[in-house]
DOTORMAR-741128 format. One record per residue: z, x, y of N, C-alpha, C in turn. Coordinates in pm, whole numbers, plus 50000, padded with zeros to 5 digits. Each point is the difference from the previous one (the first is absolute). Layout:
{nup->Z | neast->X | nnorth->Y | caup->Z | caeast->X | canorth->Y | cup->Z | ceast->X | cnorth->Y} $
...
***
This chain:
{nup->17044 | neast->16128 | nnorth->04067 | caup->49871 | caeast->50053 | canorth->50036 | cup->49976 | ceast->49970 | cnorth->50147} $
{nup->49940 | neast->50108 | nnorth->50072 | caup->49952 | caeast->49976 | canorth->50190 | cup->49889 | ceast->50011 | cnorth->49968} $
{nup->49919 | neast->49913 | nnorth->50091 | caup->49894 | caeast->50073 | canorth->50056 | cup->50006 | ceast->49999 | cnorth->50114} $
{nup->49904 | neast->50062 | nnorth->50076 | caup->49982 | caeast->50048 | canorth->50177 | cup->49855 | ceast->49929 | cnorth->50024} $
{nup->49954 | neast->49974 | nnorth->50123 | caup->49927 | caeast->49996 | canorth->50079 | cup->49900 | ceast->50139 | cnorth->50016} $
{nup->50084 | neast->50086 | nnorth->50013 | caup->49915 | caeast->50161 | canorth->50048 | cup->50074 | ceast->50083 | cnorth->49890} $
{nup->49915 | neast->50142 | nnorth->49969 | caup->50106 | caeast->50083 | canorth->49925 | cup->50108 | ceast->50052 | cnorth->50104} $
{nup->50108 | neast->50048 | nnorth->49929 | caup->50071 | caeast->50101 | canorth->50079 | cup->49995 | ceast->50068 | cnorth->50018} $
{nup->49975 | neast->50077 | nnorth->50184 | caup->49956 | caeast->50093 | canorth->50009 | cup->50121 | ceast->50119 | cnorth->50049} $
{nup->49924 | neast->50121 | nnorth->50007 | caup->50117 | caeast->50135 | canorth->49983 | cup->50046 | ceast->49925 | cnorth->50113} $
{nup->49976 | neast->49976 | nnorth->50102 | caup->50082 | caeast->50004 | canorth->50154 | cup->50108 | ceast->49888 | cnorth->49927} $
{nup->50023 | neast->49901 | nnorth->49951 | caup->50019 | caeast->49900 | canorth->49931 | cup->50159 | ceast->50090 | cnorth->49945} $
{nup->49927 | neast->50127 | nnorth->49908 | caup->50141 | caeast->50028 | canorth->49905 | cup->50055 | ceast->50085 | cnorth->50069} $
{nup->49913 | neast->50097 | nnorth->50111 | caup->50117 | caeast->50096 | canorth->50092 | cup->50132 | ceast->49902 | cnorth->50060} $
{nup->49914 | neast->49908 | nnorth->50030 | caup->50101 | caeast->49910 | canorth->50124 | cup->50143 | ceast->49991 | cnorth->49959} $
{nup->50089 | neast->49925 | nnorth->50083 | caup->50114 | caeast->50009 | canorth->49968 | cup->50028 | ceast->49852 | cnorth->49876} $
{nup->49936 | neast->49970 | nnorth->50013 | caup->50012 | caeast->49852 | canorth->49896 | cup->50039 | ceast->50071 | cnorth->49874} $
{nup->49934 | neast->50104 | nnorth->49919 | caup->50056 | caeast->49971 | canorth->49861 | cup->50088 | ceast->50091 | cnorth->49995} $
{nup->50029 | neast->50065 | nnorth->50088 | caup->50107 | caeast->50121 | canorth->49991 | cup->50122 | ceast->49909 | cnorth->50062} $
{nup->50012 | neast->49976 | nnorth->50120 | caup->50127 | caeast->49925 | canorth->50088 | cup->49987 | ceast->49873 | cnorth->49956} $
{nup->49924 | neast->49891 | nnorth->50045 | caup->50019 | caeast->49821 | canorth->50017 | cup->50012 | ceast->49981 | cnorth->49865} $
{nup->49952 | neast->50034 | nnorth->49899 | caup->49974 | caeast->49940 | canorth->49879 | cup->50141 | ceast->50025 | cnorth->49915} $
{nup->50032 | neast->50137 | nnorth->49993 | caup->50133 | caeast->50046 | canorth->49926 | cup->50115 | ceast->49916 | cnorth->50086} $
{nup->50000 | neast->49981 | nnorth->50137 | caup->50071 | caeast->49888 | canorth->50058 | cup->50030 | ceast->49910 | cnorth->49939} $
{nup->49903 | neast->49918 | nnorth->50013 | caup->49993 | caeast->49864 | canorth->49967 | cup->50064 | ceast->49982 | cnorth->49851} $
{nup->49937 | neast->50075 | nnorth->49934 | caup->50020 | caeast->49957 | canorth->49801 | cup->50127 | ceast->50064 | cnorth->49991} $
{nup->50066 | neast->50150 | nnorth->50060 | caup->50115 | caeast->50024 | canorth->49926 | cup->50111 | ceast->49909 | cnorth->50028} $
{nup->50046 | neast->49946 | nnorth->50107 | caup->50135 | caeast->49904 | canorth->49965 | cup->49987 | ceast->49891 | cnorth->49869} $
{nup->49886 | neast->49972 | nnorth->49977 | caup->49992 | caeast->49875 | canorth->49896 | cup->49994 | ceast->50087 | cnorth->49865} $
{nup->49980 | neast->50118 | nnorth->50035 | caup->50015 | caeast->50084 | canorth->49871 | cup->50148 | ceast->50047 | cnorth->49967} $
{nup->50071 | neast->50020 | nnorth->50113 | caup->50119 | caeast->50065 | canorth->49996 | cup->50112 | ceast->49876 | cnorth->49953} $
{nup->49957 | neast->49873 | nnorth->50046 | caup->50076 | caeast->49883 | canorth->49975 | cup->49989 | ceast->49968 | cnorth->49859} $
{nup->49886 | neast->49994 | nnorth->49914 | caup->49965 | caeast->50028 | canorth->49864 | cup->50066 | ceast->50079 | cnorth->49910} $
{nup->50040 | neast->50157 | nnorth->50087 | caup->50047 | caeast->50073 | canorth->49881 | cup->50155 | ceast->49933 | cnorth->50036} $
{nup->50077 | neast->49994 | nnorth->50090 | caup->50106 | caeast->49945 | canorth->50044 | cup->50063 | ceast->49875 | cnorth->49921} $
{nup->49918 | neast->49905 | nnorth->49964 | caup->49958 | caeast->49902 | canorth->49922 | cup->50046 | ceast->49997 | cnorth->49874} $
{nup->49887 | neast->50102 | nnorth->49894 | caup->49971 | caeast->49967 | canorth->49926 | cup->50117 | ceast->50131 | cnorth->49902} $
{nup->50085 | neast->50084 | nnorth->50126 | caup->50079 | caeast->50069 | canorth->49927 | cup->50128 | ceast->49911 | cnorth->50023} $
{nup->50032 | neast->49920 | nnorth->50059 | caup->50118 | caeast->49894 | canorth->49999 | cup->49978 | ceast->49950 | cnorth->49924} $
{nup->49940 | neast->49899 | nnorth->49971 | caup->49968 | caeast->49906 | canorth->49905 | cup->49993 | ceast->50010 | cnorth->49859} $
{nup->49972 | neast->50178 | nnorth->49965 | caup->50012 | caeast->50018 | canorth->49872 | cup->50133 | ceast->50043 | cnorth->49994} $
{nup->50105 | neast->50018 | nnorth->50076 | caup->50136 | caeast->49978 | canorth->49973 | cup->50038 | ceast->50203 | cnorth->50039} $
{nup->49922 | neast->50059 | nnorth->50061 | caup->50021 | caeast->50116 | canorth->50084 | cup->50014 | ceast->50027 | cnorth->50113} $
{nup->50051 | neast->50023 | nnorth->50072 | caup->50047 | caeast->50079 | canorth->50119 | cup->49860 | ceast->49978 | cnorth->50109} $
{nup->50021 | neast->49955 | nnorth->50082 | caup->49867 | caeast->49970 | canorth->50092 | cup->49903 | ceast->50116 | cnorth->50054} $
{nup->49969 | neast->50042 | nnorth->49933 | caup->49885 | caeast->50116 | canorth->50089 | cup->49926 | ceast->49986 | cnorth->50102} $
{nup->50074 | neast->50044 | nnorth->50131 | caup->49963 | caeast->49991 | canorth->50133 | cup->49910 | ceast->50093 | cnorth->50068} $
{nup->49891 | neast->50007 | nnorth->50002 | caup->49893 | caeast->50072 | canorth->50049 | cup->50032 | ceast->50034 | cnorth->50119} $
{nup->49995 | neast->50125 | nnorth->50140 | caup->50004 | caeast->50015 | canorth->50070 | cup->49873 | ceast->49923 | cnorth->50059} $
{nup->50073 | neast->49929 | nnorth->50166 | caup->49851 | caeast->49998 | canorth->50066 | cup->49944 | ceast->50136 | cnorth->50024} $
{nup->49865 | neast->49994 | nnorth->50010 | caup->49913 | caeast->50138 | canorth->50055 | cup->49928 | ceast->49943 | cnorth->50108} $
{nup->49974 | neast->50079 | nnorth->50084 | caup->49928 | caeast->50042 | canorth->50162 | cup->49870 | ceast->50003 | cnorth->49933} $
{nup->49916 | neast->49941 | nnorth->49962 | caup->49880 | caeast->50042 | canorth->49968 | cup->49916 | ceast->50073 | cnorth->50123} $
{nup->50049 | neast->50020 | nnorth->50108 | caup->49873 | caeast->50020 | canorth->50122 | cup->50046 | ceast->50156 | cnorth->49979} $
{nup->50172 | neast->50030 | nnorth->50028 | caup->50098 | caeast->50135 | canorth->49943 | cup->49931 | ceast->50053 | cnorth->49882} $
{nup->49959 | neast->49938 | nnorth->49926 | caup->49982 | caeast->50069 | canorth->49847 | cup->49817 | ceast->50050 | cnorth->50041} $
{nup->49942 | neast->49919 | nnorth->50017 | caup->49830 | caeast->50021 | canorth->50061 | cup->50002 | ceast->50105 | cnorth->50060} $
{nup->50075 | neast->50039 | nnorth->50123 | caup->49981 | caeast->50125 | canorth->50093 | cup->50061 | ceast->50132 | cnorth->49934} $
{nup->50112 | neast->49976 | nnorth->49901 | caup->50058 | caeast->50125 | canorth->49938 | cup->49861 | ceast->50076 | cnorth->49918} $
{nup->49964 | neast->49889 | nnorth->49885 | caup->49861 | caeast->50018 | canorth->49903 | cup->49891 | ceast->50066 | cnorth->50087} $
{nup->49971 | neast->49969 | nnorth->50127 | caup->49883 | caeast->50085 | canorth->50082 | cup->50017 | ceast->50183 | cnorth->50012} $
***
């Protein structure tokens, strides 16, 4: 559970934070997870490509 200080505002969700910084940040620890948790169950490592998130943002416009 979050809470905030202020609501979030539109300028807030246009910005580049939840589109670029955010998918940054969380997908390697996501990609290391699936990487992980498909070794470990005794399969073939499923290697996620890195992605350009800033590349992927400007294509979507």
């Amino acid at each position: 559970m979050f809470k905030l200080d202020k609501d979030i505002s539109e300028e807030f969700k246009l910005s580049d934070f939840p589109k670029i910084n955010a998918p940054a940040i969380a997908f390697p620890y996501l990609r290391a997870y699936i990487s992980n948790l498909t070794l470990q169950s005794g399969f073939e490592p499923v290697m996620l490509p890195s992605i350009n998130f800033v590349n992927l943002a400007k294509e979507k416009e």
